[in-house]
OpenMM code with the backbone's topology and positions (N, CA, C; nanometers):
from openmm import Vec3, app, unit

residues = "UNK UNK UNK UNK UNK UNK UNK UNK UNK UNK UNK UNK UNK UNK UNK UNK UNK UNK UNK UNK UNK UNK UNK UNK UNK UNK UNK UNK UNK UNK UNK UNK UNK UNK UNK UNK UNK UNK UNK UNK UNK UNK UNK UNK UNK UNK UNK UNK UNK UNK UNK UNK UNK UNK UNK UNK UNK UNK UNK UNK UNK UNK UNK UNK UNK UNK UNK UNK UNK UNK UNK UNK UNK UNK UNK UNK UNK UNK UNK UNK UNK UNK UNK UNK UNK UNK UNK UNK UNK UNK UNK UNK UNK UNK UNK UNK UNK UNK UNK UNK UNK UNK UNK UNK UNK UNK UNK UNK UNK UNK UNK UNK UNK UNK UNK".split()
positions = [
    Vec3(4.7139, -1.0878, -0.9457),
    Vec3(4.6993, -1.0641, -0.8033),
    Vec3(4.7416, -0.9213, -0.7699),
    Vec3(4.6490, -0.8701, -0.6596),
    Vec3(4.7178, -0.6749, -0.6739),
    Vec3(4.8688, -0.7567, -0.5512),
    Vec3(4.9308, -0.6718, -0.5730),
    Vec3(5.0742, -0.7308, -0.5499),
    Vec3(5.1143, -0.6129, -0.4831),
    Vec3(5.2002, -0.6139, -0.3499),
    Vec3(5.2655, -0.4719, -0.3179),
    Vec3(5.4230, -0.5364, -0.3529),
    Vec3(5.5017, -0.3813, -0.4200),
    Vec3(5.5952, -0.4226, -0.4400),
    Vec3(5.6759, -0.3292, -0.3222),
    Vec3(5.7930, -0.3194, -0.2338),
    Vec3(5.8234, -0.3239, -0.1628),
    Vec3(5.9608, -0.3463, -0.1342),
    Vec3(6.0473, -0.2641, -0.0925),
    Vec3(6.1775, -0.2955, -0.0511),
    Vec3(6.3121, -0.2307, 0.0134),
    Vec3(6.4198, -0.2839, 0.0153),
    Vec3(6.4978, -0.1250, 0.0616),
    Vec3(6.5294, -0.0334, -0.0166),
    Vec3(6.5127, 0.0596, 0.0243),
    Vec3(6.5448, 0.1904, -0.0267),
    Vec3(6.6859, 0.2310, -0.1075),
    Vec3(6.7596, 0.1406, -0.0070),
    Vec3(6.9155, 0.1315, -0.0519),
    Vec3(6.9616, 0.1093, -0.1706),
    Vec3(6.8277, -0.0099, -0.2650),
    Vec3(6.8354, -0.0786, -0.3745),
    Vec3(6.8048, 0.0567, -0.5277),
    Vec3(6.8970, 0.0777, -0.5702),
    Vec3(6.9129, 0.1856, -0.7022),
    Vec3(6.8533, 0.0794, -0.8140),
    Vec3(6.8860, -0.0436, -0.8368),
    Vec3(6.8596, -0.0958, -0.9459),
    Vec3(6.7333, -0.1625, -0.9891),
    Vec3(6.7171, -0.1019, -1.0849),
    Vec3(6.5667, -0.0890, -1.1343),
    Vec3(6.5622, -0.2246, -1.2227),
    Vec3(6.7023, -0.2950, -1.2746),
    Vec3(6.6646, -0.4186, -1.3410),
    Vec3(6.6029, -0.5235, -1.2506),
    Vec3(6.6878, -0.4951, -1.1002),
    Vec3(6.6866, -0.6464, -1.0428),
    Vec3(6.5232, -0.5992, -0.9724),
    Vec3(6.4219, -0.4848, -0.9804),
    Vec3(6.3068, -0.4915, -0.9291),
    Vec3(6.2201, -0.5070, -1.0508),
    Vec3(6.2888, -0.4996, -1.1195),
    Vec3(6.1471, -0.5497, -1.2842),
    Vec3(6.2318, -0.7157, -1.2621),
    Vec3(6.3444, -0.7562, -1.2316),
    Vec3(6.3175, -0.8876, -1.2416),
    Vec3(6.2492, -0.9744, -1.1842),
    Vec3(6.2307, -0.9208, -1.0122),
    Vec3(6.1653, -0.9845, -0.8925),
    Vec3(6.0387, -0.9755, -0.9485),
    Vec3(5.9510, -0.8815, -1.0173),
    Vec3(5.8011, -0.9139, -1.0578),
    Vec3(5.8023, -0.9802, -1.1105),
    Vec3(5.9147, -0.9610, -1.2674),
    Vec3(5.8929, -1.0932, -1.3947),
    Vec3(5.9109, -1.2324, -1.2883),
    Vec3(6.0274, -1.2312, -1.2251),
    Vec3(5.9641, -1.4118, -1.1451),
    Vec3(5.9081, -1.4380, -1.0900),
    Vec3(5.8225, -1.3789, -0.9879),
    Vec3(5.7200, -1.3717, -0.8703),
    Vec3(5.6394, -1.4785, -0.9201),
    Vec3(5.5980, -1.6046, -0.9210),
    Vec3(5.5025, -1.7622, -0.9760),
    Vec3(5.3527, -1.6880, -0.9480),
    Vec3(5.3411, -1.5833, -1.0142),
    Vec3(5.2069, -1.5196, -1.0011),
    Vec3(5.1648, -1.4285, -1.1268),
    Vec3(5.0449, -1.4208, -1.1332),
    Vec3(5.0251, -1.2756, -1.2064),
    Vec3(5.0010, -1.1467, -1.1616),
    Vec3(5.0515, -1.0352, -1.1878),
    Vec3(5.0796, -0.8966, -1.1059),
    Vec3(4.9475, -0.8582, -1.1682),
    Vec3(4.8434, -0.8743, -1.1299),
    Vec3(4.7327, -0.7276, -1.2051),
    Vec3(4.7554, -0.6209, -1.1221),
    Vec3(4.7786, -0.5968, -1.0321),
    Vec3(4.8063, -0.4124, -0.9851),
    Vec3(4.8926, -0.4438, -0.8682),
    Vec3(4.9961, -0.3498, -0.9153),
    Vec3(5.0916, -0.2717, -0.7822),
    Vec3(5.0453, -0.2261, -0.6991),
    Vec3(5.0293, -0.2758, -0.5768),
    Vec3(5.0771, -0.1490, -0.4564),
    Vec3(5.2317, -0.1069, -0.4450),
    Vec3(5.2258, 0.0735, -0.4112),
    Vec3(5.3384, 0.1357, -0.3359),
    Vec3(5.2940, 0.1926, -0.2396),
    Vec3(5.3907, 0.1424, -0.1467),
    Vec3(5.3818, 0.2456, -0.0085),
    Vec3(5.5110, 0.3805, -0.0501),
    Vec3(5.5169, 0.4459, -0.1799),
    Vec3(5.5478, 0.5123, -0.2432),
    Vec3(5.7122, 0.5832, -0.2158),
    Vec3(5.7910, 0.4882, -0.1427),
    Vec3(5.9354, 0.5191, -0.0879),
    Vec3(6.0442, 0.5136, -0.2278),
    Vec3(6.1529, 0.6221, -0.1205),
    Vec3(6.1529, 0.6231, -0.2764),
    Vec3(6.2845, 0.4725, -0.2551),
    Vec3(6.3244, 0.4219, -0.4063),
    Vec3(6.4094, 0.2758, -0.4189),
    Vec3(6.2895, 0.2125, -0.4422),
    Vec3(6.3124, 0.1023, -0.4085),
    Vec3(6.2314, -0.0556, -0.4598),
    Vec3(6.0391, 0.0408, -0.5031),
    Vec3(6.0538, 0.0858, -0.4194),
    Vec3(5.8701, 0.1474, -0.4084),
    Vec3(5.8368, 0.1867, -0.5349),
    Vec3(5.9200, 0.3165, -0.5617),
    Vec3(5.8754, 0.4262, -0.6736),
    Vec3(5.9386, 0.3284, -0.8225),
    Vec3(6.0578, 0.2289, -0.8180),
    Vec3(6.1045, 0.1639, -0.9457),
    Vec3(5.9505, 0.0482, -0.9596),
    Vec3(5.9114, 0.0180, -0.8235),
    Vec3(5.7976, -0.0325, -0.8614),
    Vec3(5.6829, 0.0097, -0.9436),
    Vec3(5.6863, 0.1646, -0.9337),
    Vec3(5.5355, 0.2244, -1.0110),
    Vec3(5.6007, 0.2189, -1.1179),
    Vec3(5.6828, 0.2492, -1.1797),
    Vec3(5.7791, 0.2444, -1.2764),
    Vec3(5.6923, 0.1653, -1.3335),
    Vec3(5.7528, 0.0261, -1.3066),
    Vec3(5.7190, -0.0819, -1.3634),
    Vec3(5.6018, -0.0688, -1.4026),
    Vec3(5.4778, -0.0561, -1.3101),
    Vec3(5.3660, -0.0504, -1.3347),
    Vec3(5.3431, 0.0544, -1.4456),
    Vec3(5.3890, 0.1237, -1.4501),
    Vec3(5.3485, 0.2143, -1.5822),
    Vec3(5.4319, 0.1863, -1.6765),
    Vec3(5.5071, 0.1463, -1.7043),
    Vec3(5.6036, 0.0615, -1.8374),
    Vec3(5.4941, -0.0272, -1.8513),
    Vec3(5.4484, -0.1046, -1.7950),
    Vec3(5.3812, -0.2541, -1.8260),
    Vec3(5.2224, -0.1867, -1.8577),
    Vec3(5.2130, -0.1112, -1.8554),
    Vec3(5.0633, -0.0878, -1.8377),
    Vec3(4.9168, -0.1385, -1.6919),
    Vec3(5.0029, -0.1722, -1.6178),
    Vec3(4.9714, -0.2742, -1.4775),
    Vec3(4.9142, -0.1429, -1.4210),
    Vec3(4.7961, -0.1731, -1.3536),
    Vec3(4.7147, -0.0426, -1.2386),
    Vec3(4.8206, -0.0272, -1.1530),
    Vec3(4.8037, 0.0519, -1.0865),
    Vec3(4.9125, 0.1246, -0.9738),
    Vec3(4.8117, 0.1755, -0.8471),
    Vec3(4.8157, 0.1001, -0.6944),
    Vec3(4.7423, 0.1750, -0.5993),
    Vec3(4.8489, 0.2760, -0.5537),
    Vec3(4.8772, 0.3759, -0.4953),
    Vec3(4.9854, 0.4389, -0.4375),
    Vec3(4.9389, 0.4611, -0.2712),
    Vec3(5.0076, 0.4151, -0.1809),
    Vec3(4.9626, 0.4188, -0.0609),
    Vec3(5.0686, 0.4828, 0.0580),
    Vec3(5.0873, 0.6471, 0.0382),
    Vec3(5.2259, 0.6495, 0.1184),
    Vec3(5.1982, 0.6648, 0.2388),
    Vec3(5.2674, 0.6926, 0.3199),
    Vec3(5.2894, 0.6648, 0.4848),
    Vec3(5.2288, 0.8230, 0.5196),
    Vec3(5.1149, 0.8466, 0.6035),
    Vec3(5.1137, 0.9250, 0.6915),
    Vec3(5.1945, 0.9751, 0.7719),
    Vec3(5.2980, 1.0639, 0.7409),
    Vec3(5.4125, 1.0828, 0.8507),
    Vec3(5.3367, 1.1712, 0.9658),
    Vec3(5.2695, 1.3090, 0.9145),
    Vec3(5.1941, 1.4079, 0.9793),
    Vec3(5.1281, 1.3380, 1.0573),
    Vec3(5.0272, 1.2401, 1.0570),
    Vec3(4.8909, 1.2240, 1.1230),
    Vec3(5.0176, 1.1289, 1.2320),
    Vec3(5.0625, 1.0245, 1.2391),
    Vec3(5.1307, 0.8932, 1.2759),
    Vec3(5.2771, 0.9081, 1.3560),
    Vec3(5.3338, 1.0380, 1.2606),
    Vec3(5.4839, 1.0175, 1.2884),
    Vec3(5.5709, 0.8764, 1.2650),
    Vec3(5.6847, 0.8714, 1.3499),
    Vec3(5.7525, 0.7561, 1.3318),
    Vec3(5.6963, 0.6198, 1.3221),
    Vec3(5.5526, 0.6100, 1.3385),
    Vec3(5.4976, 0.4633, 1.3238),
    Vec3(5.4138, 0.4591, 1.1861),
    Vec3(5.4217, 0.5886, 1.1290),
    Vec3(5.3425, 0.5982, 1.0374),
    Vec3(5.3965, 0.4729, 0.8833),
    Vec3(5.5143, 0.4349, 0.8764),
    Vec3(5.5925, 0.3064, 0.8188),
    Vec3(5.5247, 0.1800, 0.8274),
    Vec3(5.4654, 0.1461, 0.9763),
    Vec3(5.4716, 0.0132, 1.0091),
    Vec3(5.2856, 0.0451, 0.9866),
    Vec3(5.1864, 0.1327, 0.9768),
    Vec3(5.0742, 0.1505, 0.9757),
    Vec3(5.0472, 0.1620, 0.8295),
    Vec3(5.1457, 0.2218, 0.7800),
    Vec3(5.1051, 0.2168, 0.5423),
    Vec3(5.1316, 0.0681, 0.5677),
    Vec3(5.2292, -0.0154, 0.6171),
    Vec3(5.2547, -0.1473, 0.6148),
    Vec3(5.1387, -0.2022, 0.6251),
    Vec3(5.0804, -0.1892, 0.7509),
    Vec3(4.9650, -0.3171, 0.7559),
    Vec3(4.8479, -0.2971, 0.6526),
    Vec3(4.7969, -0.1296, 0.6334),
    Vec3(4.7165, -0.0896, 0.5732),
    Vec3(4.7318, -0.1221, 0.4146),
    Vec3(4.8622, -0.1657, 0.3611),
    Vec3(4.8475, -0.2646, 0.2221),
    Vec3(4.8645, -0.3725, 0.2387),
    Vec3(4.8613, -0.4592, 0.3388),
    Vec3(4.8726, -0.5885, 0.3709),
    Vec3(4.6996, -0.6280, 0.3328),
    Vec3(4.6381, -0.5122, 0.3704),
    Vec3(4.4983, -0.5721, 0.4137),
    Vec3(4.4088, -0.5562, 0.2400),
    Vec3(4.4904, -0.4878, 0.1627),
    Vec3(4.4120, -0.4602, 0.0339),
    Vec3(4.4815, -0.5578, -0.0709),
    Vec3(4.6117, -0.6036, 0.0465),
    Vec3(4.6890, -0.7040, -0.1102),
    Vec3(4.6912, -0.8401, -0.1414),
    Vec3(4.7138, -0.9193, -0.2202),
    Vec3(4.6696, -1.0813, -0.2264),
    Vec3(4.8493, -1.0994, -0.2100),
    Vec3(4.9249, -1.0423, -0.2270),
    Vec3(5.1056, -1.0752, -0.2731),
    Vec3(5.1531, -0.9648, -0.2161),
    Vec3(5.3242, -1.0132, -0.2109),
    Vec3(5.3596, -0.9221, -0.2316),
    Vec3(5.5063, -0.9543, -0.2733),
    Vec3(5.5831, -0.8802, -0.3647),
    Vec3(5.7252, -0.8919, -0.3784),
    Vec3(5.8225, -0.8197, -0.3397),
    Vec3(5.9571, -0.8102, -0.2613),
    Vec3(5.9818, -0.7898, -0.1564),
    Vec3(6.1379, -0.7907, -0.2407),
    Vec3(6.2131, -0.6739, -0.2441),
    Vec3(6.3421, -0.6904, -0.2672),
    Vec3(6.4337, -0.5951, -0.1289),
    Vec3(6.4825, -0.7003, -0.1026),
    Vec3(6.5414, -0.6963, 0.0918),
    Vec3(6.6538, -0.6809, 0.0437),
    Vec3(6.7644, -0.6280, 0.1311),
    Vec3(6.9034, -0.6594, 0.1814),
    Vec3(6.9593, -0.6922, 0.2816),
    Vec3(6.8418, -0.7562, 0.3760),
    Vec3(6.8605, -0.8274, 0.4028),
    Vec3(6.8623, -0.8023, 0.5761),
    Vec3(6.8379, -0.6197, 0.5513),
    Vec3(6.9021, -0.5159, 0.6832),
    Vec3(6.7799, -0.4649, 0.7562),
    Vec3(6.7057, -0.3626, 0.6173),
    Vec3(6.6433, -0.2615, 0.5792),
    Vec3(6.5033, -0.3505, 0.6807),
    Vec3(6.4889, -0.2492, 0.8043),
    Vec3(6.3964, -0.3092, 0.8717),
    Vec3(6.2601, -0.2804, 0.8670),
    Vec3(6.1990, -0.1673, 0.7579),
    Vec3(6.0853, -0.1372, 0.7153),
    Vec3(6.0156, -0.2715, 0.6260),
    Vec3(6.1731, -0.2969, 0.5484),
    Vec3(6.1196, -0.4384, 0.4064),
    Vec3(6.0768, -0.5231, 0.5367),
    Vec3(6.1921, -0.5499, 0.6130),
    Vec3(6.1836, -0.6932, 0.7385),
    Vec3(6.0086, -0.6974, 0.7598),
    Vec3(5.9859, -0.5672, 0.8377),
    Vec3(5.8094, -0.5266, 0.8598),
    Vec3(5.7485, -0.5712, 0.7958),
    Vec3(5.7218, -0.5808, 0.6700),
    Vec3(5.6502, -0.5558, 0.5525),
    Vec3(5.6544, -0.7249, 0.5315),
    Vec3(5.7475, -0.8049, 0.5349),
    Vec3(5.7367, -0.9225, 0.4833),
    Vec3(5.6355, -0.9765, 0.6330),
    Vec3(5.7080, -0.9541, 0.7147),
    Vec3(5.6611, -1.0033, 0.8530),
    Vec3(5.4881, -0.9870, 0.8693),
    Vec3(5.4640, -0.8533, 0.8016),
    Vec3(5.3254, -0.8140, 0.7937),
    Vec3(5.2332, -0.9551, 0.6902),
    Vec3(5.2859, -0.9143, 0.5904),
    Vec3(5.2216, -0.9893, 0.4796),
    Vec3(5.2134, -1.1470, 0.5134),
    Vec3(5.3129, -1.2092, 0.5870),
    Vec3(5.2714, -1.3819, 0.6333),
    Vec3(5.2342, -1.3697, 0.7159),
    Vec3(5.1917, -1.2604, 0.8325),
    Vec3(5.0726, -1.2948, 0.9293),
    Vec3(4.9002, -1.2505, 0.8598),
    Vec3(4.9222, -1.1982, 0.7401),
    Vec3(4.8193, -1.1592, 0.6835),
    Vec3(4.7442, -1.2771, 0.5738),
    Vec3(4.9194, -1.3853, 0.5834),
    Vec3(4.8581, -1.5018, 0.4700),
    Vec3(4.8625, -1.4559, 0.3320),
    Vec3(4.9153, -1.3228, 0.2976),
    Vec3(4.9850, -1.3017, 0.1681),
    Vec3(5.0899, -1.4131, 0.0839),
    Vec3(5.0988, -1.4053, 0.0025),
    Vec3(5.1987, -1.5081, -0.0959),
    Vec3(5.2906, -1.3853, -0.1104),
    Vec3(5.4479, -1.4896, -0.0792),
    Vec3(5.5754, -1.3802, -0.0172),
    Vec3(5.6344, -1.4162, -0.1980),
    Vec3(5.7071, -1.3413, -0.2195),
    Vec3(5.8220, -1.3231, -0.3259),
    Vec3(5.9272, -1.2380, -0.2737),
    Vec3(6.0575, -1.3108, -0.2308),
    Vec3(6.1989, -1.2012, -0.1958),
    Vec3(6.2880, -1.2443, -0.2417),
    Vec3(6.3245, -1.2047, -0.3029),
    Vec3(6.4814, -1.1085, -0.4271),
    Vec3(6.5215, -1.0335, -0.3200),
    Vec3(6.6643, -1.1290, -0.2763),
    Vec3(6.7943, -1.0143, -0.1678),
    Vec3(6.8420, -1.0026, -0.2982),
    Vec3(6.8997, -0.8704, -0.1985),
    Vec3(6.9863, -0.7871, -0.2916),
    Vec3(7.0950, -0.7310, -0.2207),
    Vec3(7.2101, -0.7137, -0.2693),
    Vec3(7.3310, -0.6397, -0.1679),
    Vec3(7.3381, -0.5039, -0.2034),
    Vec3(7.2615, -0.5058, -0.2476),
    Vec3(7.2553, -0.3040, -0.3200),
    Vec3(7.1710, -0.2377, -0.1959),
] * unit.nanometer
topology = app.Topology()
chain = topology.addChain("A")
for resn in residues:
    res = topology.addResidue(resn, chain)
    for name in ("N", "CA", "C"):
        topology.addAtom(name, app.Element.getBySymbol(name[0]), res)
């Protein structure tokens, strides 16, 4: 499933976002990133360790400004079948992003994290 992977920024650890894919009850054929850096960029990571396609989709800040977050949001909601989601639970871009993806009828995967 192309899968966006997704999360707070806050999160440094790159095990616990290769773990949230390895459990996700799905198969990952391609990453999306909305290319931030934390959960986003350990996501392409992954994707290029694994050999997994990689879409990269970052936020228009120039064209959008401050909404340009919640607009990369919907705009991979609409190209993705999944998505996996490592939250803390705070981070109100991830909050967006999940919120996006179950009004879109995406299949959710979230791994909190206190990092």
């Amino acid at each position: 499933m192309r899968t966006i992977v997704a999360g707070s920024r806050s999160c440094k650890d790159y095990n616990t976002v290769a773990k949230a894919i390895w459990d996700c009850p799905w198969d990952v054929t391609t990453i999306i990133s909305g290319t931030a850096p934390g959960v986003d960029r350990m996501g392409e990571l992954y994707a290029k360790e694994s050999g997994i396609p990689l879409i990269r989709m970052p936020a228009d800040w120039t064209r959008y400004g401050r909404g340009a977050g919640k607009i990369r949001n919907i705009e991979m909601a609409l190209v993705a079948d999944a998505l996996v989601a490592v939250w803390d639970g705070v981070s109100p871009g991830t909050g967006h992003m999940i919120d996006t993806a179950r009004s879109k009828g995406l299949k959710i995967y979230v791994q909190f994290t206190d990092s």
